[in-house]
Structure formats: structure tokens, C-alpha cells
N, C-alpha and C positions, 0 to 999 in steps of 0.2 A: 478535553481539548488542551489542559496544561500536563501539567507533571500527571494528575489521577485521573484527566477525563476520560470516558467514552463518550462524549456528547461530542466532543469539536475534532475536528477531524483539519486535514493542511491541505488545501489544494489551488492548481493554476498557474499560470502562464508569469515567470519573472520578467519584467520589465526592465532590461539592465541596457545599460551603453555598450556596446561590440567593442572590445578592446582591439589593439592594433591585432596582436596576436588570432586572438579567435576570427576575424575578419579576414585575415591572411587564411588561415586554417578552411572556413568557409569556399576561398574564391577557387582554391585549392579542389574542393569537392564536388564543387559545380562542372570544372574543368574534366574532373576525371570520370564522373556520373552523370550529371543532370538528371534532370524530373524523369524521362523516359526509360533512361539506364537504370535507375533503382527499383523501379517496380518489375522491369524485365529481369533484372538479374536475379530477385529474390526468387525466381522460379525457374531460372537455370542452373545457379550454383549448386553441387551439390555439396553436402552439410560434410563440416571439417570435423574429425573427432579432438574433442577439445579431452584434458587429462586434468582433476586436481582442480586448484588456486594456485597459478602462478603469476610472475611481477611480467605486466602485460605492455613490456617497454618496447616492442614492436615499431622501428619506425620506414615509413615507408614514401620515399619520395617525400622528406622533409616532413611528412606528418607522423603526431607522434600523439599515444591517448594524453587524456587529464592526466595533471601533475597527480602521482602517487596512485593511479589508479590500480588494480590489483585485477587481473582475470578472474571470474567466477564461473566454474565450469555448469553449464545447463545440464549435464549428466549428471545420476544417482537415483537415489529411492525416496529422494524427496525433492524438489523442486527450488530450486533459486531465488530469491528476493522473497523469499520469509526471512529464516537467520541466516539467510548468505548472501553480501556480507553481511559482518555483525552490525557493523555501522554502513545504515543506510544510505543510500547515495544522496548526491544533493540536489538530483534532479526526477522527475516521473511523468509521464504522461499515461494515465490510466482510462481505458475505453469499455465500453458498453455496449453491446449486441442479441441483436432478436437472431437466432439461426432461423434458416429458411425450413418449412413444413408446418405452419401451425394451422393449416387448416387438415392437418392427416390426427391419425389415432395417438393419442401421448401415452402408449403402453409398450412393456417387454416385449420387444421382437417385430414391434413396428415399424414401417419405413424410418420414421421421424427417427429414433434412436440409431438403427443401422445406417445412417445417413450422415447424423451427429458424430457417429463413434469415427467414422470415414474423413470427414472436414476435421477433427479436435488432432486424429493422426498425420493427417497432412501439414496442420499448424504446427505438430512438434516438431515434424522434419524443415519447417521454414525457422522457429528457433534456433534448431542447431546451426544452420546456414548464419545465421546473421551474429550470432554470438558466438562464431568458432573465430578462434588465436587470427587470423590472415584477413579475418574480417569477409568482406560480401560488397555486391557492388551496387546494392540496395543503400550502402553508407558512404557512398563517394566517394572512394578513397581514402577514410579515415577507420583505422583501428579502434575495435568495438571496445578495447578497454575493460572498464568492468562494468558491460552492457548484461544486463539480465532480463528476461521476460518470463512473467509467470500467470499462469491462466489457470482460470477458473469457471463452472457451468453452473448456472442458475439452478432454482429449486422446478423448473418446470422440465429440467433436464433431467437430474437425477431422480424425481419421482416418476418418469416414464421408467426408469432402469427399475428403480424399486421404490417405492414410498418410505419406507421405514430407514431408509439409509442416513446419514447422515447428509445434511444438506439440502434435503427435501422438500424443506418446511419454509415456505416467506416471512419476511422478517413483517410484525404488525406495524401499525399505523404507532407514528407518538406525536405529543405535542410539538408543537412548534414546528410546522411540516408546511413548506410552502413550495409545493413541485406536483407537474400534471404526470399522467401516469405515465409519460413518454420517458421520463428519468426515476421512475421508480421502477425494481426490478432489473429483467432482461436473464438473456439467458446464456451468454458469456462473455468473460472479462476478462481482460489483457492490461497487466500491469507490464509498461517498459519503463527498468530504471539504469541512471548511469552518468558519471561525475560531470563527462561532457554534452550539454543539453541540445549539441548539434546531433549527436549521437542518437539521442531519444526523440528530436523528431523527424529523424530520416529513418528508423527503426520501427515506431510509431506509423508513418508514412505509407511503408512497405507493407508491414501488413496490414493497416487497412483495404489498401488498394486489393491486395490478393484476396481477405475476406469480400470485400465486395463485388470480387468476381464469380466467389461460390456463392452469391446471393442475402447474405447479411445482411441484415439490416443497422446500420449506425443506431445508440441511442442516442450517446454522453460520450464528451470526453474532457477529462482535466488534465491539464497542465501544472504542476506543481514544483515548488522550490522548498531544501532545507536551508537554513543560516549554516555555518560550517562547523563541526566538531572543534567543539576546543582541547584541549589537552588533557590528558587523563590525568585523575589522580591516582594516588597511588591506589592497589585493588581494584580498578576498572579494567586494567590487562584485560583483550578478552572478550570485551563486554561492552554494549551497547552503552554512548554519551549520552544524553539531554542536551536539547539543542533548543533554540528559543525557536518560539514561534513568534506571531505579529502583534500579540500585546506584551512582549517582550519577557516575558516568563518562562522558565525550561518546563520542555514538555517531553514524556517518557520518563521518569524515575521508577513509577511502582512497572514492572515488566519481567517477567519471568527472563531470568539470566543465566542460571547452568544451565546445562546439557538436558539432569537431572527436569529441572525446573520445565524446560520446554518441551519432554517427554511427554511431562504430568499435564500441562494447563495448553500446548498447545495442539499436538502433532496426533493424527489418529491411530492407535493401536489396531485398529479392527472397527468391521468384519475386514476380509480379503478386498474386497472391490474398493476400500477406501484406505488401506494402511498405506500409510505413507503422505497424505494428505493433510488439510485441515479446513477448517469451516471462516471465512470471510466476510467481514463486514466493512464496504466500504461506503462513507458520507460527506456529502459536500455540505460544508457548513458557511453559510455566508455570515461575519462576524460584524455587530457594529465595532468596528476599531475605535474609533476617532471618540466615540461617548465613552467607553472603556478607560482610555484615557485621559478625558477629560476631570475622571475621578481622582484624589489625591492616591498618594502612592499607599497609605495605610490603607484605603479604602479597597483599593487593587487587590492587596495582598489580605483582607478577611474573606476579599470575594474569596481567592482563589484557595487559602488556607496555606501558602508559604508566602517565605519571602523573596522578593524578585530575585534578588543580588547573588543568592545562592542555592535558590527551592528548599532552604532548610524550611522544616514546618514551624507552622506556630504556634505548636504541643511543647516546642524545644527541643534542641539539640542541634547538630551539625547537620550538612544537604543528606548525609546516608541514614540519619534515624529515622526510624521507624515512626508513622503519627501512634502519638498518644490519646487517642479517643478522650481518655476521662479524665486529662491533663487541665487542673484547674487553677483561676489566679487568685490571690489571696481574699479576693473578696468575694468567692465560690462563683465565678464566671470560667466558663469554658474556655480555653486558652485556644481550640480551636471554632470558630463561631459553627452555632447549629446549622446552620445553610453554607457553610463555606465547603466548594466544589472538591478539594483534598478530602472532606470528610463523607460527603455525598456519593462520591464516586469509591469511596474504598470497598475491595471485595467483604473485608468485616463487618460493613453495614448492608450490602446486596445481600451476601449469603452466597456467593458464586465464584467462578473461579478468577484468574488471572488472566488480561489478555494482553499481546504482543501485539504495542500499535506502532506504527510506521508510517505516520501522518507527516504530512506537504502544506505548506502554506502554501495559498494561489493569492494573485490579482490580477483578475478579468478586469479594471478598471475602478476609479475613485470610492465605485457606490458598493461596487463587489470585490470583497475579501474576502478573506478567510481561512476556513484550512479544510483540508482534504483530509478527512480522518482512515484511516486503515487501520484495520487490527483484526489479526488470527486467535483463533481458539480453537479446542478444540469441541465445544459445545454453545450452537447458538445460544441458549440461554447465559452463558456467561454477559454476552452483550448487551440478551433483552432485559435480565434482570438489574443491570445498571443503568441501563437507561428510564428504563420506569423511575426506579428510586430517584431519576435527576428532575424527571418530569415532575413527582407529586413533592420537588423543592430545593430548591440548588439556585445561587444566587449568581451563578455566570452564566446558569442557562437564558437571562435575558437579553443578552445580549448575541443571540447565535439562533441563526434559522436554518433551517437541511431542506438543501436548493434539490436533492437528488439522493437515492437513497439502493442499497440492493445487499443481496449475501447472498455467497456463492460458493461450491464446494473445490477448495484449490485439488485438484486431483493430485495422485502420489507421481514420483518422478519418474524418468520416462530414460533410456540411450537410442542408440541408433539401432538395436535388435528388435528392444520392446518399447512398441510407440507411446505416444501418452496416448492417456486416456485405454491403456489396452485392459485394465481391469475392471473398471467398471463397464465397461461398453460391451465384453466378451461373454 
């Protein structure tokens, strides 16, 4: 949930005042779209071939994207909003779906998957439309910016295609689990992200509406904010910030960062039907904030095992060292405490790999906060094996409860020749 968690995840709806600007922007898009216009246009426009990462300064009848925002092409042989961009947008709305057929056969070559493979193709052709450079009329008249959408199909999906594939397999039960089966699971998931949060829920919007015209069923959906990227230091070029979450700690440090790095711990190699891919775990974590808090700040920071001010650990050293496990104080005390969440959650204590998370704080309201956790791997187990270790003792897990829970296989990337979803489905 901070710098080392897999337990806490960011999710939900910002509660901010409409500045003059985004209100103008807003009335702007009503004018040119409205509610009726965006959902019909998502299924007339046809999908604009977008090229690259380019500066997405597109402006059109006075509107213009988020300040600095960068196009991210949804073409390639991997898919969009894992590492691209590097630094996550500051906004998400992430959804959750039953597809239509579960009362048919869930095996190779049955309706249910030839059906799937049909709806997951059609969605990628609604992608391209809404995140091509000219934008779609699903977004009111506002430039998608650097709008990304990336989808993902449950484990009751991919073991109709095959069992043994990667993604298969449902994530178990763990402690501290407070959600009916209607948010645990499903069997696909649509991450929209992008700097402008007008963007993500007119985006968001659109295709819901279209999925729930091919029969979908809604599970979940979060609404989530990041704090803003601060400035890099020097050697961050590149590479993914730490951004605070809502107990005010940076969260994302330990996260596989070259190329090299997310070959190894994220992205799937093989077989064929999954290269290009990888394995997702996303959790709604409702936080108590406000007790969290209430602790002194030394307290805070044994829980979490750095310190706020800079996430350096408290093994020693600066925010980029490494923890020191058997870093001790002169009076042979652990310099990092035995249940502090830095040490609980490091893959040196699971035994597994590294995951890329891309967690959202949300606030649904006073009593619900929290964070929306996400993170890619490329082997479930990297996940399960850290979250066990937090369950049997980790001194932030008490304060965090998973309102919703699921993993799902991000299929590999997809263009306008070869649809998504066309290898594992085929």
C-alpha cells in the first residue's frame, strides 16, 4: 500500500472544486456531445490510426488536453497503461464485468469463448476510436490527451481457452476480506486512465454503455486519483516517481524499472496465446485514514518501515537504498522493526518476484477511503506469495480492509489488422 505494499492498493472518485477552467472545458463538451452523442458516436466513428508517443497539443474549438499531457498510442505488442506512460496518469476509473454466456459450456471451442473472442475484438476496435490523436464524439469535444484503456479477462475466461495458461487460476481468499461475491472476481476489466478526469469519465461512459448493449453485466467500478509527480531526481530519467498516497507516505519505490527489469518480473514471454501480456491484480482497499494518523509520526513510520519525508528506509541510507534486512542499532535492535510493512512486503522475505503497481487513491466518502491497488506481474504468485506473508503479520495491514478483489490476464497488444484478443481466442 506504501513504497513496498501489495496489500493497499489507491482507489476512487476525487472530490475537488471545478476550477474556472475545467468548468469552461466541461460546458464546452456538453455543447458539442451530450449524454446521447457519446454513446452513439462510440459506435460510429471509425478508429483513427494513432503512430508512436507524441505531444498530444491538439487543440480544437478552444479545447485543449491536460497541461503536459503526452499521447499514448493503444497500438503495439503490448498494450497501454502497464509502462506506458512511465509515470502513471493522475486519474482512473477501473471496471468490472461478468460477459454474457455463463449458463453455456466454459470449454475450447464453445459458444462462451467464440462469443468472448468476438465482444474482446470489437472492444479493441472501440479503443482505437476513443484514444485516436482527433479524439471521438464519445469525449465531447475534448482531445483524449494521453487517454489509455487496457483490458483484461478473468480466470473463468482464460481457462475455457486453456487451464494451464497463464491467468487461469483465481486469486484465494486472505485476511481481512470484507466484500460479497458480486465484487470479487468477474471476468473482464477495463482500466481507463488519463491526466484529464473529464476524459476518464466520458471514456469510462462510453464504454460501459456499449458493453452493456452486448449484454455485460456491471460488477465494480473505482474511481481513482494520484497526488502529482514531483520532480525527479537526478537517475529517475525514465522512470517511474513515488507519489504519496493518503497517509501521506510515497508509494511505488521497490518496482521493477528498466526495460531489462520488466521483461524479467513483468511481461509474458510465452506460450504464443499470452506473449505480450501479463497477469493483474487489482484491490480496493478501504483505509482507516484518520486512526493512521492519529499515531505519532515515529509511529507511522515503524509501521510502514521508511520515513515519510523522503521513503528513505529505516535500515539507513538515502530514499534510493536498498533495505537492509539485518541492519541493526547498537543495542542489537533491528533498525527495521520485525512487522514493519517495508520489510514484510519485500520480495527477499516472500521469496517471489517483483511487481509493477499503479495504485489510485479513491474517496467514495468520510468513512471510505482508501487506495485502489494495481499491480502487474508476470506470475500470480508473485502477488499471492506477498500477501500471505502480510496476512500471517505486517503492522499496516490493520488498518486496511479489500472492499473488492479480482486478477485477470491483460492480454498482449493488439492494431487495427490484428484485433485484441486475437491470440488467445484463435
Amino acid at each position: 500500500m506504501t513504497t513496498d505494499s501489495t496489500r493497499l492498493g489507491e482507489s476512487g472518485t476525487e472530490q475537488r472544486p471545478l476550477r474556472r477552467r475545467a468548468l469552461v472545458r466541461g460546458t464546452a463538451a456538453v455543447v458539442a456531445g451530450g449524454i446521447t452523442g457519446y454513446v452513439v458516436g462510440a459506435r460510429e466513428r471509425p478508429a483513427t490510426s494513432l503512430s508512436g508517443v507524441t505531444r498530444a497539443g491538439v487543440s480544437r474549438a478552444g479545447l485543449s488536453p491536460a497541461p503536459g499531457a503526452v499521447a499514448v498510442s493503444a497500438r503495439g505488442g503490448r498494450q497501454a497503461g502497464v509502462d506506458r506512460p512511465v509515470q502513471p496518469q493522475q486519474h482512473v476509473a477501473l471496471s468490472v464485468y461478468d460477459l454474457p454466456g455463463a449458463g453455456h459450456s466454459d470449454s475450447p471451442g464453445s459458444d462462451f469463448v467464440r462469443r468472448s473472442g468476438r465482444l474482446v475484438a470489437e472492444l479493441g476496435t472501440r479503443v482505437l476510436t476513443l484514444t485516436a490523436r482527433d479524439g471521438d464524439a464519445a469525449l465531447g469535444g475534448l482531445p483524449p490527451g494521453d487517454l489509455t484503456v487496457t483490458v483484461g479477462v478473468g480466470p473463468r475466461v482464460v481457462a475455457a481457452v486453456d487451464g494451464d495458461l497463464p491467468g487461469a487460476r483465481e486469486l484465494p481468499g486472505f485476511a481481512r476480506e470484507e466484500m460479497p461475491d458480486s465484487v470479487r472476481g468477474g471476468d473482464l476489466m477495463i482500466q481507463v486512465c488519463a491526466s484529464d478526469p473529464q476524459v476518464v469519465t466520458l471514456a469510462d461512459g462510453a464504454l460501459r454503455a456499449w458493453l452493456q448493449e452486448q449484454s455485460t453485466v456491471p460488477r465494480w467500478t473505482q474511481h481513482g486519483f494520484r497526488h502529482p509527480a514531483p520532480p525527479t531526481r537526478a537517475g529517475q530519467a525514465g522512470q517511474p516517481v513515488p507519489v504519496r498516497n493518503l497517509l501521506g507516505f510515497l508509494d511505488g519505490i521497490v518496482v521493477p524499472r528498466s526495460g531489462r527489469e520488466l521483461d524479467r518480473e513483468v511481461w509474458l514471454p510465452a506460450p504464443a496465446r499470452v506473449r505480450g501480456g501479463t497477469v493483474a491484480v487489482v484491490r480496493r482497499l478501504r483505509l482507516d485514514v484518520a486512526r493512521f494518523l492519529a499515531q505519532g509520526l515515529a509511529q507511522q513510520e515503524r509501521a510502514i518501515g521508511r520515513r515519510r519525508e523522503d521513503g528513505a528506509p529505516l535500515s539507513g541510507g538515502g530514499p534510493d537504498a536498498p533495505l537492509d534486512l539485518g541492519a541493526k542499532s547498537p543495542q542489537g535492535r533491528y533498525l527495521l522493526p520485525a512487522m514493519a510493512h517495508a520489510r514484510r512486503a519485500n520480495p527477499g522475505g516472500t521469496g517471489s518476484g517483483l511487481m509493477l503497481r499503479r495504485g489510485y487513491s479513491y474517496a467514495n466518502g468520510p468513512e471510505d477511503r482508501g487506495l485502489l491497488f494495481i499491480c502487474f506481474q508476470r506470475e500470480l504468485r508473485t502477488f499471492v506469495a506477498t500477501q500471505q506473508r502480510l496476512d500471517d503479520g505486517d503492522d499496516l495491514s490493520s488498518f486496511a480492509m479489500a472492499t473488492a478483489s479480482g486478477t485477470f490476464l491483460v492480454l498482449p497488444g493488439f492494431t487495427g489488422t490484428r484485433p485484441l484478443g486475437a491470440a488467445l481466442f484463435s
